[in-house]
DSSP file (Angstrom, degrees, kcal/mol; ACC not computed):
  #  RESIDUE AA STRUCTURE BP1 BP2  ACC     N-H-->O    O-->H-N    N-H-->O    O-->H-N    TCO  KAPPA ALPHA  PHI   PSI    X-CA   Y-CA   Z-CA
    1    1 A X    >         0   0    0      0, 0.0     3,-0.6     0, 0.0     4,-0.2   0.000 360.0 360.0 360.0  -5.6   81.1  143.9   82.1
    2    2 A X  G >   +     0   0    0      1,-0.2     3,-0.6     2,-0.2     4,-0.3  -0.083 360.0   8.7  34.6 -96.9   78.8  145.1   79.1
    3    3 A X  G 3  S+     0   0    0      1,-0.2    -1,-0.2     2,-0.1     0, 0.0   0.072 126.3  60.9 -98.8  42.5   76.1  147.4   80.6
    4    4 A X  G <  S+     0   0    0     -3,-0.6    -1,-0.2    -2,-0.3    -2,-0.2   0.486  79.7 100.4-129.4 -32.3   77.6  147.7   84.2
    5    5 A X  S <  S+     0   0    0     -3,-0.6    -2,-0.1    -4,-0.2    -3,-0.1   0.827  70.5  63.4 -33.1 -54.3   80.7  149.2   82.6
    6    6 A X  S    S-     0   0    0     -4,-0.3    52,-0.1     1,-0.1    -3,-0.0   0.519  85.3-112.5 -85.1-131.5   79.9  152.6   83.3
    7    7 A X  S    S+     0   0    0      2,-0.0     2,-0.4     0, 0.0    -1,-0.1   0.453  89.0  84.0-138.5   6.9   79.5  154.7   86.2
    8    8 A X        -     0   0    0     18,-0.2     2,-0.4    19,-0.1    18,-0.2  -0.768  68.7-143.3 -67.8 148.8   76.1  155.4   85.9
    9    9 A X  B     -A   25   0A   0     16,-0.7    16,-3.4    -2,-0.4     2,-0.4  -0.906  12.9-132.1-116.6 138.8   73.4  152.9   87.3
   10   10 A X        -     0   0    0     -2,-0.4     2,-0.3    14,-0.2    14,-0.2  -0.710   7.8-155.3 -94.7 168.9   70.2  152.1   85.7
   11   11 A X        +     0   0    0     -2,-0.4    12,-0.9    12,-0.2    11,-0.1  -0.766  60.8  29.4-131.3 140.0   67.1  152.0   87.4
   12   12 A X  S    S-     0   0    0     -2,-0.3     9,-0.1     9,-0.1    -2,-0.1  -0.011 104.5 -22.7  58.4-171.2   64.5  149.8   85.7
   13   13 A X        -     0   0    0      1,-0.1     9,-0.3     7,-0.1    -2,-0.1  -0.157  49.9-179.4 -64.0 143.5   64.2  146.4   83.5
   14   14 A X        +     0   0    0      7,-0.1    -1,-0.1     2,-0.1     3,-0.1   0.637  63.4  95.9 -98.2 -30.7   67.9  145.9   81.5
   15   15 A X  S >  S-     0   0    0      1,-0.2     3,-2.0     2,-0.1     5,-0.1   0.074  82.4 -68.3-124.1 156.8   66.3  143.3   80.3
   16   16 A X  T 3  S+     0   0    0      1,-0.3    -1,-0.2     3,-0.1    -2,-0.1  -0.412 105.9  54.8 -74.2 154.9   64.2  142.8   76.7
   17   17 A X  T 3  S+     0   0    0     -3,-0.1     2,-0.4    -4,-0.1    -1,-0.3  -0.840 113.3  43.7-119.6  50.6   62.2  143.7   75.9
   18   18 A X  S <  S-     0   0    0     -3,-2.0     3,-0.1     1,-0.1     4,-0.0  -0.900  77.8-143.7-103.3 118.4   63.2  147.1   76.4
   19   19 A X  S    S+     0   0    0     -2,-0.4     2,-0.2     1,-0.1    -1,-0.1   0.665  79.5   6.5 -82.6  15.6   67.3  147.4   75.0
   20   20 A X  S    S-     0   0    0     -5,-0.1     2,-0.2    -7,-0.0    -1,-0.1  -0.984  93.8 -86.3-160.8 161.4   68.6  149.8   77.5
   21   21 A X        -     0   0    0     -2,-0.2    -9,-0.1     1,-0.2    -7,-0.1  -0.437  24.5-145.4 -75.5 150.0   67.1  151.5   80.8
   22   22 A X  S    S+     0   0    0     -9,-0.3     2,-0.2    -2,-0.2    -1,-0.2   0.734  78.7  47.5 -90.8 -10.0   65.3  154.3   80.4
   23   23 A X        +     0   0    0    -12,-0.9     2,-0.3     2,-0.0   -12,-0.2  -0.620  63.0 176.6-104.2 166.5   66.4  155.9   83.6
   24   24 A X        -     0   0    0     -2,-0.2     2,-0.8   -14,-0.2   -14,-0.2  -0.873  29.3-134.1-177.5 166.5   69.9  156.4   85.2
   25   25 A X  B     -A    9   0A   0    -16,-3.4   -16,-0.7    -2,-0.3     5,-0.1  -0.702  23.3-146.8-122.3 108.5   71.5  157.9   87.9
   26   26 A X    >>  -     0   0    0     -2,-0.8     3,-0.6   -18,-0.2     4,-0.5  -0.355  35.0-102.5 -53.0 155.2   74.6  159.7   86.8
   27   27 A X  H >> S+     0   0    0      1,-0.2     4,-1.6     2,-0.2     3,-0.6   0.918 122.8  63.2 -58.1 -35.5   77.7  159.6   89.6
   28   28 A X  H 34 S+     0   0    0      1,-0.2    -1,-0.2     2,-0.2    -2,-0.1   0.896 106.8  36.7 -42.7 -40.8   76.6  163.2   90.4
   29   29 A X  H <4 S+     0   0    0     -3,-0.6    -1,-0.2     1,-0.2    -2,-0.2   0.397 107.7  67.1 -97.8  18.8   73.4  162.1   91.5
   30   30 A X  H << S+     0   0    0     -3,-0.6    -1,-0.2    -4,-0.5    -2,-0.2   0.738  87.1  69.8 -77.4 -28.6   74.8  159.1   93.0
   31   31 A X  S  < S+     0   0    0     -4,-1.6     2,-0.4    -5,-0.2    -1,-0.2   0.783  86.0  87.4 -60.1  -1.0   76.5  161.3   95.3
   32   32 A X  S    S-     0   0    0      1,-0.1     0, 0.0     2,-0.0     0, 0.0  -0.938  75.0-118.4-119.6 124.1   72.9  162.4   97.3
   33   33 A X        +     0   0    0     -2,-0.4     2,-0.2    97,-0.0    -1,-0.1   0.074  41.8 161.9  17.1 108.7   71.2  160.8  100.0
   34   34 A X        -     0   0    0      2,-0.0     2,-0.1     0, 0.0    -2,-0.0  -0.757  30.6-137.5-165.0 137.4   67.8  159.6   99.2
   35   35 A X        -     0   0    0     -2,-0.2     2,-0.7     1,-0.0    96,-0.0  -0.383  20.6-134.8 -50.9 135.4   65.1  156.9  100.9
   36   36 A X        -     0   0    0     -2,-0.1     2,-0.2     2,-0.0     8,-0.1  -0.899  27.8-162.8-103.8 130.1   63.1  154.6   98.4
   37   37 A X        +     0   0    0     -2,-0.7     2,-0.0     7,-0.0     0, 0.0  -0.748  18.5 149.9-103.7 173.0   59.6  154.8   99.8
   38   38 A X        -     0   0    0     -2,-0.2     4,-0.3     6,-0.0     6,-0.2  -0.238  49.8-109.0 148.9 120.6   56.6  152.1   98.9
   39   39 A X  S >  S-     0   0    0      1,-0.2     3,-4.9     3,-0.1     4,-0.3   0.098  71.0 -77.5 -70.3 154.2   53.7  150.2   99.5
   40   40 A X  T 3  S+     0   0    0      1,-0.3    -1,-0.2     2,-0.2     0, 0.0  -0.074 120.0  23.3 -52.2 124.7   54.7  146.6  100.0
   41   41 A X  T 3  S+     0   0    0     -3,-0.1    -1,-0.3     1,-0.1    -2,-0.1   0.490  84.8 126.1  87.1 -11.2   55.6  144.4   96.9
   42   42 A X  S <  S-     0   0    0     -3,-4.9    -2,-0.2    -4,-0.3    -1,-0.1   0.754  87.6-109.4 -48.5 -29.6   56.4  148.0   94.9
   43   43 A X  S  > S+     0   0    0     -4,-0.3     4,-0.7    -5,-0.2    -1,-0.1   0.792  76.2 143.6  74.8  46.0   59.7  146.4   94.1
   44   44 A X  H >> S+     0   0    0     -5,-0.3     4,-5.8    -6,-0.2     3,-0.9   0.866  83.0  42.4 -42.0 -66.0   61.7  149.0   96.6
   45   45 A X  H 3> S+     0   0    0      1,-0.3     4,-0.6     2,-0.2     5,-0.1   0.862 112.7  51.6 -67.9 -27.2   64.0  145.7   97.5
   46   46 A X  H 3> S+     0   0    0      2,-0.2     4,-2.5     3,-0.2     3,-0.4   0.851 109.9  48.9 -62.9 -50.9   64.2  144.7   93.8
   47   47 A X  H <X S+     0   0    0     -3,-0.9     4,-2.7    -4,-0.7    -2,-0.2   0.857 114.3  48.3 -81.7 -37.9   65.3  148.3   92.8
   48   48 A X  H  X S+     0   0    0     -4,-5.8     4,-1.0     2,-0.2    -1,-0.3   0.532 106.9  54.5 -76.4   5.0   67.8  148.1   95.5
   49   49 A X  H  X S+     0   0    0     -4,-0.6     4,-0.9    -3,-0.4     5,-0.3   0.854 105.3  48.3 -80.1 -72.3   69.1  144.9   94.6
   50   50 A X  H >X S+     0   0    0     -4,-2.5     3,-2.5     2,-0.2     4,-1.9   0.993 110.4  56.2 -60.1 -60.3   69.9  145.6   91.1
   51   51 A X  H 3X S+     0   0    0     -4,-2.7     4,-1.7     1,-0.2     5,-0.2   0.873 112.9  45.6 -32.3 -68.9   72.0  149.4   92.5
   52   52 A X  H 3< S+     0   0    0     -4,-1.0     4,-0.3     2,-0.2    -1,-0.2   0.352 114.0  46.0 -80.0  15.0   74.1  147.1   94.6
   53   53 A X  H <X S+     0   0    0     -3,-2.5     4,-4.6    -4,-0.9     5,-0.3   0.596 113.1  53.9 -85.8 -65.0   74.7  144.4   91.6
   54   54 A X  H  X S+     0   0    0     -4,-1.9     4,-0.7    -5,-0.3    -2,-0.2   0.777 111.5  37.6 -46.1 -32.9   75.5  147.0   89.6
   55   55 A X  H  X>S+     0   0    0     -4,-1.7     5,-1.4    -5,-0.5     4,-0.6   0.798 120.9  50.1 -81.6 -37.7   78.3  148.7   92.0
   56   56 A X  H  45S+     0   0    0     -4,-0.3    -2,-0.2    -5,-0.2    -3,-0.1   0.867 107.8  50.1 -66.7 -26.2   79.5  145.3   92.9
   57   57 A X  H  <5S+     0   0    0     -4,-4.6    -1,-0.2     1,-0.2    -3,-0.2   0.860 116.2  48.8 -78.4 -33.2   79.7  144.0   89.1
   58   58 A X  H  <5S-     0   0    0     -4,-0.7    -1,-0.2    -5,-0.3    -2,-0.2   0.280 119.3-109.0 -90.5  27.6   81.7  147.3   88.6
   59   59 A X  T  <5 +     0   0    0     -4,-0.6    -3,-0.2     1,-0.2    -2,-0.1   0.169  69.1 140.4  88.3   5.0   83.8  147.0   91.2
   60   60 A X      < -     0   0    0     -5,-1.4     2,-0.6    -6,-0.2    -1,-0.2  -0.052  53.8-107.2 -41.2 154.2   82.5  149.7   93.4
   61   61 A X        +     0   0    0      2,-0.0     2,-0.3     0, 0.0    -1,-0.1  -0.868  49.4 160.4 -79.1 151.9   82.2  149.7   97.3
   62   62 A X        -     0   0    0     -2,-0.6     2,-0.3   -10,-0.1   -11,-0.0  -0.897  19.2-167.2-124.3 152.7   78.9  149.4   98.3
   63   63 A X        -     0   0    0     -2,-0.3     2,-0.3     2,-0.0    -2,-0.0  -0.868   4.6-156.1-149.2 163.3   77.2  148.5  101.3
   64   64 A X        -     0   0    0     -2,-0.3     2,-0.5   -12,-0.1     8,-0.0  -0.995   6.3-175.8-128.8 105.8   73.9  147.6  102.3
   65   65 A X        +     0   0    0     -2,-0.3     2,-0.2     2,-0.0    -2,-0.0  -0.963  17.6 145.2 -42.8  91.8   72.3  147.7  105.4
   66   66 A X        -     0   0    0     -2,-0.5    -2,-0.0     4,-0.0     0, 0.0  -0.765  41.9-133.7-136.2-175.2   68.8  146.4  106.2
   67   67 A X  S    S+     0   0    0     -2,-0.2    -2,-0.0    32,-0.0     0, 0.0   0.253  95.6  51.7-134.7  31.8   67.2  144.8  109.3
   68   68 A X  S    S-     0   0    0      0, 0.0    -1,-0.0     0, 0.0     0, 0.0   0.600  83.5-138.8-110.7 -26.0   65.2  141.9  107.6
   69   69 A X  S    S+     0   0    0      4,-0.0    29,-0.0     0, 0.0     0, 0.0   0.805  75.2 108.4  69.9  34.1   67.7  139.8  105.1
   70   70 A X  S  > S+     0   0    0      3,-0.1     4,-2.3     2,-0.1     3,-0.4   0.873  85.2  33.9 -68.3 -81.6   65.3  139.5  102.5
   71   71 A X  H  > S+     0   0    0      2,-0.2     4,-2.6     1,-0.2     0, 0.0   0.783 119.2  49.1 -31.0 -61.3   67.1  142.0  100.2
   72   72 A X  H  > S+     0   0    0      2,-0.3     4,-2.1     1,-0.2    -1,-0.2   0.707 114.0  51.1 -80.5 -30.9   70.9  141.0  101.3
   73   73 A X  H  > S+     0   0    0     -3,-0.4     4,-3.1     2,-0.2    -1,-0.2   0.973 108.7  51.0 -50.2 -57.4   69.7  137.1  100.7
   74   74 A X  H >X S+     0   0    0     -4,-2.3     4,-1.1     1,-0.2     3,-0.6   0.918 111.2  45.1 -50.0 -49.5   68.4  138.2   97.3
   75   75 A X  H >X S+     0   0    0     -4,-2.6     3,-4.0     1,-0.2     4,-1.3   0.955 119.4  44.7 -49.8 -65.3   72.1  140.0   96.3
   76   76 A X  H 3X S+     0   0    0     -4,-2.1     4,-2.1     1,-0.4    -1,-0.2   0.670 114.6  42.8 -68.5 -22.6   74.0  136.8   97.7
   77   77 A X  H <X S+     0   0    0     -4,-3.1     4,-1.6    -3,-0.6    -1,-0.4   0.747 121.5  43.7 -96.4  -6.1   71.8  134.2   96.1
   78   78 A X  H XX S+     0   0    0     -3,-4.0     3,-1.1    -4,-1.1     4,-1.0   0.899 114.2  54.2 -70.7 -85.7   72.1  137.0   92.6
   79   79 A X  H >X>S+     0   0    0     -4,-1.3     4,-1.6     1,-0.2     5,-1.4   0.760 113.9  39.4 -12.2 -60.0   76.0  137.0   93.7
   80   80 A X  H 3<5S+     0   0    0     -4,-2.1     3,-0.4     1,-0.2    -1,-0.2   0.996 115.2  49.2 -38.5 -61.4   76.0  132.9   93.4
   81   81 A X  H <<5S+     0   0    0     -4,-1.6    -1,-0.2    -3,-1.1    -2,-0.2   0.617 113.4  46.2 -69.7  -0.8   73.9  132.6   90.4
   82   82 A X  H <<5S-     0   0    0     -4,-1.0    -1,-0.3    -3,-0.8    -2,-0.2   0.642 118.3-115.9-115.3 -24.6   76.3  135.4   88.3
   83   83 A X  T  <5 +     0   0    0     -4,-1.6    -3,-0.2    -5,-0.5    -2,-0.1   0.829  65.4 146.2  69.9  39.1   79.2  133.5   89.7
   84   84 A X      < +     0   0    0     -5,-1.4    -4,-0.1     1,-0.2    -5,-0.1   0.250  62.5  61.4 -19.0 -31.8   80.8  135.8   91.7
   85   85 A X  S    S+     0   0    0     -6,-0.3     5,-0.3    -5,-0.2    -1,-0.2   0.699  97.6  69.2-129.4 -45.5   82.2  133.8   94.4
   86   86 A X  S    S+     0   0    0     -6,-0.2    -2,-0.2     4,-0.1    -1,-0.1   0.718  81.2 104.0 -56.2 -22.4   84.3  132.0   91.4
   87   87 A X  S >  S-     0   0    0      1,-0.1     3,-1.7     2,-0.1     2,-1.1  -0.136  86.5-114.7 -54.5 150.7   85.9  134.9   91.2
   88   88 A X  T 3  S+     0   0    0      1,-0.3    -1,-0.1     2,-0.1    -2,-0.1  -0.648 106.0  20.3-108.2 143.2   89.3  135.3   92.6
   89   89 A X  T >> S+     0   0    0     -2,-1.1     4,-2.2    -4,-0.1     3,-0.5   0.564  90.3 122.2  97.2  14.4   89.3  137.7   95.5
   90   90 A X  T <4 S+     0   0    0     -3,-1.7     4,-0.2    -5,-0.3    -2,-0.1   0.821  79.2  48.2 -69.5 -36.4   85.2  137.3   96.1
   91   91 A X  T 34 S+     0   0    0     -4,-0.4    -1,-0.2    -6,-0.2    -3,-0.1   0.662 111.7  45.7 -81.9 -17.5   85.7  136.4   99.1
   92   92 A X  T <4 S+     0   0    0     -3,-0.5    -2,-0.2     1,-0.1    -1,-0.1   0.945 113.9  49.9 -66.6 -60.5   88.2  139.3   99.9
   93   93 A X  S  < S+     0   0    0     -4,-2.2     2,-0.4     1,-0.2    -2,-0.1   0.659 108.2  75.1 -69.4  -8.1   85.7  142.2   98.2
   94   94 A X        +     0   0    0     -4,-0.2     2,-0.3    -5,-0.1    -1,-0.2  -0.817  49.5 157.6-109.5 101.5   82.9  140.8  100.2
   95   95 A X        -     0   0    0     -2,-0.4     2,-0.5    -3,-0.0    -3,-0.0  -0.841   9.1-178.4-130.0 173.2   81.8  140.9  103.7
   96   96 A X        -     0   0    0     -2,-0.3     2,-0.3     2,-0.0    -2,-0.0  -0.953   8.2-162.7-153.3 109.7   78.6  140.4  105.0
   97   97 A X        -     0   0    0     -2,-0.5     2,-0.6     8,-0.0     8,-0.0  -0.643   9.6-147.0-113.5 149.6   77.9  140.7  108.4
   98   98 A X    >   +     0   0    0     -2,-0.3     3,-1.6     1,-0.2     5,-0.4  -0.533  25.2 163.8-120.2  85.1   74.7  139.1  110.0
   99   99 A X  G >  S+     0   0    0     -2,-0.6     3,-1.0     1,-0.3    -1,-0.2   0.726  72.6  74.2 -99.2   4.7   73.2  141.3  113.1
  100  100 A X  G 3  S+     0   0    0      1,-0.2    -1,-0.3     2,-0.1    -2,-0.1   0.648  80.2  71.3 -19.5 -32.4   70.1  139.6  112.9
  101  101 A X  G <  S-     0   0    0     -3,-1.6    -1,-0.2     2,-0.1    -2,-0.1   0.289 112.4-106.0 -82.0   5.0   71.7  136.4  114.5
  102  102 A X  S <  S+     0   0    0     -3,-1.0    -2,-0.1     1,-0.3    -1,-0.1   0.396  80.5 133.6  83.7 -19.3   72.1  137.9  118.2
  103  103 A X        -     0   0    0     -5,-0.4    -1,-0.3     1,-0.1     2,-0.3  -0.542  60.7-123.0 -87.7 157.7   76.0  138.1  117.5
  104  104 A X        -     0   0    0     -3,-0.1     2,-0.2    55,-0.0     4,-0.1  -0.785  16.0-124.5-106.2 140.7   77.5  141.4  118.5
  105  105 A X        -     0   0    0     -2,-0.3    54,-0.1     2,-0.2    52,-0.0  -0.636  32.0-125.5 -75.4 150.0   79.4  143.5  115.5
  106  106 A X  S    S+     0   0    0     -2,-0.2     2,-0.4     2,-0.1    -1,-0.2   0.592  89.8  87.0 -62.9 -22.1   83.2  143.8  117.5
  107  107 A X        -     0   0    0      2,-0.0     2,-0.5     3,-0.0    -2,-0.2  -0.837  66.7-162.4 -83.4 119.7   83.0  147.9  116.9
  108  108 A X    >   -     0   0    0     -2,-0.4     3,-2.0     3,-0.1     2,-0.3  -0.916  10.6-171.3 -65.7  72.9   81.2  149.3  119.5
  109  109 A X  T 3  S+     0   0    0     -2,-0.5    48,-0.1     1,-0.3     3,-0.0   0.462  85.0  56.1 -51.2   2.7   80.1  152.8  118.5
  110  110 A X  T 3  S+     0   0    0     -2,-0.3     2,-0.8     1,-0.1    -1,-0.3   0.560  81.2  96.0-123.6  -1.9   78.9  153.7  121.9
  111  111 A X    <   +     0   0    0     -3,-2.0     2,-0.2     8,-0.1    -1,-0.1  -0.810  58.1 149.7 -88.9 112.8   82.2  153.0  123.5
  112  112 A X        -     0   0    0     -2,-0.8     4,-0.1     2,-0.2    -2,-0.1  -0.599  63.9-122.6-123.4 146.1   83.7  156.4  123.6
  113  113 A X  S    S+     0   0    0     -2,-0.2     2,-0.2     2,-0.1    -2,-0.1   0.364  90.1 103.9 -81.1   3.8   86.1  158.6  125.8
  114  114 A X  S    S-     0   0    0      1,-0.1    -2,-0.2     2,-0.1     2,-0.2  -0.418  90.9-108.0 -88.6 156.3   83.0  160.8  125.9
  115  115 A X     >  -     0   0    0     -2,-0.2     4,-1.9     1,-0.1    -1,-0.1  -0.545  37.9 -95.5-100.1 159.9   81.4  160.6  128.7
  116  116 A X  H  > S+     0   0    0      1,-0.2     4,-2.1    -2,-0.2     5,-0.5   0.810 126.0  46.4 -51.2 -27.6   77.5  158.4  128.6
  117  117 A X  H  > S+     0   0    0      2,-0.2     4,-2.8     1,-0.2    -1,-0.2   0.990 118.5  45.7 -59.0 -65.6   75.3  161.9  128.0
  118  118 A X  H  > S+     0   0    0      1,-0.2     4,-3.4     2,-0.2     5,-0.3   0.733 112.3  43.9 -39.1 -56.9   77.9  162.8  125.5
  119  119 A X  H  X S+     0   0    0     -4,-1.9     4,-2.7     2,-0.2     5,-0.3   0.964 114.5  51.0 -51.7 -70.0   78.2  159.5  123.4
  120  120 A X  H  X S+     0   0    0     -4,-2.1     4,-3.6     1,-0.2     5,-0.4   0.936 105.5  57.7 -56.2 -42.0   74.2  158.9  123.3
  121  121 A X  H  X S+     0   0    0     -4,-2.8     4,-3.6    -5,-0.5    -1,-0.2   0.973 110.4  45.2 -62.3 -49.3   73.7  162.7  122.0
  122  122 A X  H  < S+     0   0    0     -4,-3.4     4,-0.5     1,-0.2    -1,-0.2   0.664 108.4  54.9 -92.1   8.1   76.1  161.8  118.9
  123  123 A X  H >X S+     0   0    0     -4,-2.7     4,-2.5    -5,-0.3     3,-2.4   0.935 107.0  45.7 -64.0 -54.5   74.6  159.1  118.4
  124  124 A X  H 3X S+     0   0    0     -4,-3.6     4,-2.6     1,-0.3     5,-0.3   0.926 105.5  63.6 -43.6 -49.7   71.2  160.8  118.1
  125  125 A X  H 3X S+     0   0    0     -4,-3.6     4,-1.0    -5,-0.4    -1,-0.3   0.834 101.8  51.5 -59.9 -19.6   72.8  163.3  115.9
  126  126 A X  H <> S+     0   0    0     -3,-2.4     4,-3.1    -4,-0.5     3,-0.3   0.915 108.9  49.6 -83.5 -38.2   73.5  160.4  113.3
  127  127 A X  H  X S+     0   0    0     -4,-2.5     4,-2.4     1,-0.2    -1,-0.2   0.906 114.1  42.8 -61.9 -34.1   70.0  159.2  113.3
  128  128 A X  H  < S+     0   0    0     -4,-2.6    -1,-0.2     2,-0.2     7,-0.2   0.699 113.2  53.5 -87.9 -18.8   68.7  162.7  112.7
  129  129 A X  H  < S+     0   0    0     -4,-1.0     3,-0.4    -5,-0.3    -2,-0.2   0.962 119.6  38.5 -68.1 -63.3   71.6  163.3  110.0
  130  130 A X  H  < S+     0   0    0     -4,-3.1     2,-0.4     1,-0.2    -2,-0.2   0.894 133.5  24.2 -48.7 -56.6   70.3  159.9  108.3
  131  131 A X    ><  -     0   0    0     -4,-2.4     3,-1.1     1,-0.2    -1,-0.2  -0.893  69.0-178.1-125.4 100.4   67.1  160.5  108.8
  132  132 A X  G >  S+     0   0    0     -3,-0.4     3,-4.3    -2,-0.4     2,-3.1   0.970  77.7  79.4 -78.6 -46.0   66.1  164.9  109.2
  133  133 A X  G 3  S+     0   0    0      1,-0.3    -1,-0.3     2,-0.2    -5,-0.1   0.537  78.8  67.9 -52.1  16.6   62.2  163.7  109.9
  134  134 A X  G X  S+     0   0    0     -2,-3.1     3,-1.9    -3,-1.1    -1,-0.3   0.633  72.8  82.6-114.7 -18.0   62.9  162.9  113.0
  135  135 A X  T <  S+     0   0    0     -3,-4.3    -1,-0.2     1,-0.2     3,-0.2   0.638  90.6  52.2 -24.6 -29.1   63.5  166.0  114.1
  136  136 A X  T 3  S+     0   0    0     -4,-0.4    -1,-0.2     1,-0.2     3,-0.2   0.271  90.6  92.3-110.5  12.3   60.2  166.4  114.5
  137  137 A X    X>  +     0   0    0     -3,-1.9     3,-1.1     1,-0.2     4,-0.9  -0.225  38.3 169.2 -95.6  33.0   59.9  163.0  116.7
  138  138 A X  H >> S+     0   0    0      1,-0.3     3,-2.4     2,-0.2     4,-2.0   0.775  77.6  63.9 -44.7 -71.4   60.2  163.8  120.5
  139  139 A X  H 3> S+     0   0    0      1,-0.3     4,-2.0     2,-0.2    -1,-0.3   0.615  99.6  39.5   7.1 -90.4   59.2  160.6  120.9
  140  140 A X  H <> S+     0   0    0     -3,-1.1     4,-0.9     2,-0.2    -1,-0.3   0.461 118.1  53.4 -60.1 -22.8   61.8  158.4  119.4
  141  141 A X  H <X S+     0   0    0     -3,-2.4     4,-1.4    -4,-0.9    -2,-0.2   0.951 107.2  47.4 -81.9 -47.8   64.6  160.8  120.9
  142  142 A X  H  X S+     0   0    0     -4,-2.0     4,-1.4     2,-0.2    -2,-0.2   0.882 122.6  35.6 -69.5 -48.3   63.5  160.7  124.1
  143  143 A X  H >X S+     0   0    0     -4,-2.0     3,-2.8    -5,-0.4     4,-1.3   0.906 119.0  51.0 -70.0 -90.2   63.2  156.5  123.8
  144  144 A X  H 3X S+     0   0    0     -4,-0.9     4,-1.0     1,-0.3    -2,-0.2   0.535 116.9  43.4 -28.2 -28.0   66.5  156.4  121.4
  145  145 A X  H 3X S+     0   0    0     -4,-1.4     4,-0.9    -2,-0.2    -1,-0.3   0.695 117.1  42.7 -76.0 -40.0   68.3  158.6  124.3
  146  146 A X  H <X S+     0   0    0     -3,-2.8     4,-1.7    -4,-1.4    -2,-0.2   0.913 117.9  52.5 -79.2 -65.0   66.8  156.5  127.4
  147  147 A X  H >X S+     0   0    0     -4,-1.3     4,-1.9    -5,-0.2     3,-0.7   0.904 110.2  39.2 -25.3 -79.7   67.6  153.6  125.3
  148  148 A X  H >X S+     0   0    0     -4,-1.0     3,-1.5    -5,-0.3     4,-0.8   0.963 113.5  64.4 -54.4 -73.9   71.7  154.2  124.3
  149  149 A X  H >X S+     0   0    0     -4,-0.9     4,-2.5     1,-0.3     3,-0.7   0.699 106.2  34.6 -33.6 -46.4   71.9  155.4  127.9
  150  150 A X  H <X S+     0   0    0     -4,-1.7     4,-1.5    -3,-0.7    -1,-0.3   0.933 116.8  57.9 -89.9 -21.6   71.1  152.1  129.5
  151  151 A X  H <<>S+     0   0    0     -4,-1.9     5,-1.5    -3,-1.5    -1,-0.3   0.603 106.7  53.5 -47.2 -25.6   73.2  150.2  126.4
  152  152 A X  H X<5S+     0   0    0     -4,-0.8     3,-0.8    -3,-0.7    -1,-0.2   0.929 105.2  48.0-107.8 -59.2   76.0  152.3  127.6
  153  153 A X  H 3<5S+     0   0    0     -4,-2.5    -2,-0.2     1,-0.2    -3,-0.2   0.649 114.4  49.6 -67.7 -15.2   75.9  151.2  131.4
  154  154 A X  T 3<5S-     0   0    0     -4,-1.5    -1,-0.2     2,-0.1    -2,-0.2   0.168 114.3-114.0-120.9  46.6   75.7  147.6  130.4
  155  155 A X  T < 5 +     0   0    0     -3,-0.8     2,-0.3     1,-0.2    -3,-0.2   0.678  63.0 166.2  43.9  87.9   78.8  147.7  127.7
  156  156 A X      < -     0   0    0     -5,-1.5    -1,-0.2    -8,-0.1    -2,-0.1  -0.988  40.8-124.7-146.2 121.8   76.0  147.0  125.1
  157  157 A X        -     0   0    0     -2,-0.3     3,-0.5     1,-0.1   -49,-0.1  -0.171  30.0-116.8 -58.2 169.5   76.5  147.4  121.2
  158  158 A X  S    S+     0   0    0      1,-0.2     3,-0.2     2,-0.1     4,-0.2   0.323 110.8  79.4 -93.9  14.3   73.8  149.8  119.8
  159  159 A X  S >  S+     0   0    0    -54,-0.1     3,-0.9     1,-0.1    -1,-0.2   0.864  84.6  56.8 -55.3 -42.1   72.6  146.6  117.8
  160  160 A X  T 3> S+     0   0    0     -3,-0.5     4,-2.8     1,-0.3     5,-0.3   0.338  76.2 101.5 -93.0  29.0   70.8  145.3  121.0
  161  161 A X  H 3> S+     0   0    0     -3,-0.2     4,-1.8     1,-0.2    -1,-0.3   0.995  81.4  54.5 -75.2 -40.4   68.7  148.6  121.0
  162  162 A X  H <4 S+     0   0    0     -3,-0.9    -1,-0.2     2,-0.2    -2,-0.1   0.770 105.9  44.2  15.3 -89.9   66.0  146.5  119.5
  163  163 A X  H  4 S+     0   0    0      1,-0.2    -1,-0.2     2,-0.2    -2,-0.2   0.734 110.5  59.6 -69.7 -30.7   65.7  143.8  122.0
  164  164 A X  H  <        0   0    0     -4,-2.8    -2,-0.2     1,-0.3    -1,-0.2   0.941 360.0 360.0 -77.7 -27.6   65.9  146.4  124.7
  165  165 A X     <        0   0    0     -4,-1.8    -1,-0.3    -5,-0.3    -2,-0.2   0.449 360.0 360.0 -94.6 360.0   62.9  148.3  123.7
């Protein structure tokens, strides 16, 4: 596995002519939360590309989660070209689910014994866990709450929150 071996990840070029990255993210500070912010074209998707090559090449889980399939193209067509998929088990360690396409994931999150108020409210609380700046959003709670609510009375994944708004 040569420079993937360990359990740090680098951040920046591997590649010459620099020999090694100058940054890296130890497994302690893998453990913390954090958003990549960036003006378009910064190489955000790039940086996240290479973290989740790098956990996959050393056998980590990962997953990834985006809503365009730019990024998750880029891994699969990296995955191809590295020869992944020649591996045996590739298809086991990998899945790759596509809610871009209109298909509904078969977990429901919003189907609950909780009753609809209940269910939509922890939802909300995960969005504000992921993301705290939203706290400060009335807005988007008040829509993300109106939203799950009507998702809820029409047995609706929280994928199609999207389309409904």
């Amino acid at each position: 596995m040569g420079l993937f071996a360990t359990n740090s990840i680098a951040l920046g070029s591997i590649a010459p002519p620099l020999p090694f990255p100058r940054f890296r993210l130890n497994t302690k500070d893998q453990n913390v939360h954090a958003t990549v912010w960036g003006r378009t074209g910064s190489g955000k998707s790039k940086l996240l590309q290479s973290v989740f090559l790098q956990h996959v090449a050393a056998g980590h889980g990962v997953g990834l989660v985006e809503p365009h399939h730019d990024l998750s193209f880029d891994c699969l067509t990296s995955l191809v070209a590295s020869g992944f998929f020649r591996q045996s088990g590739a298809f086991d360690r990998l899945v790759y689910l596509d809610w871009g396409n209109g298909d509904c994931v078969p977990f429901n999150v919003l189907k609950t014994s909780f009753d609809p108020h209940t269910t939509a409210l922890n939802a909300l609380e995960a969005m504000l866990r992921v993301w705290p700046e939203l706290v400060d959003a009335p807005m988007f709670q008040t829509l993300f709450l109106s939203g799950v609510m009507v998702l809820i009375a029409n047995d609706l994944p929280i994928t199609h929150l999207y389309r409904l708004l």
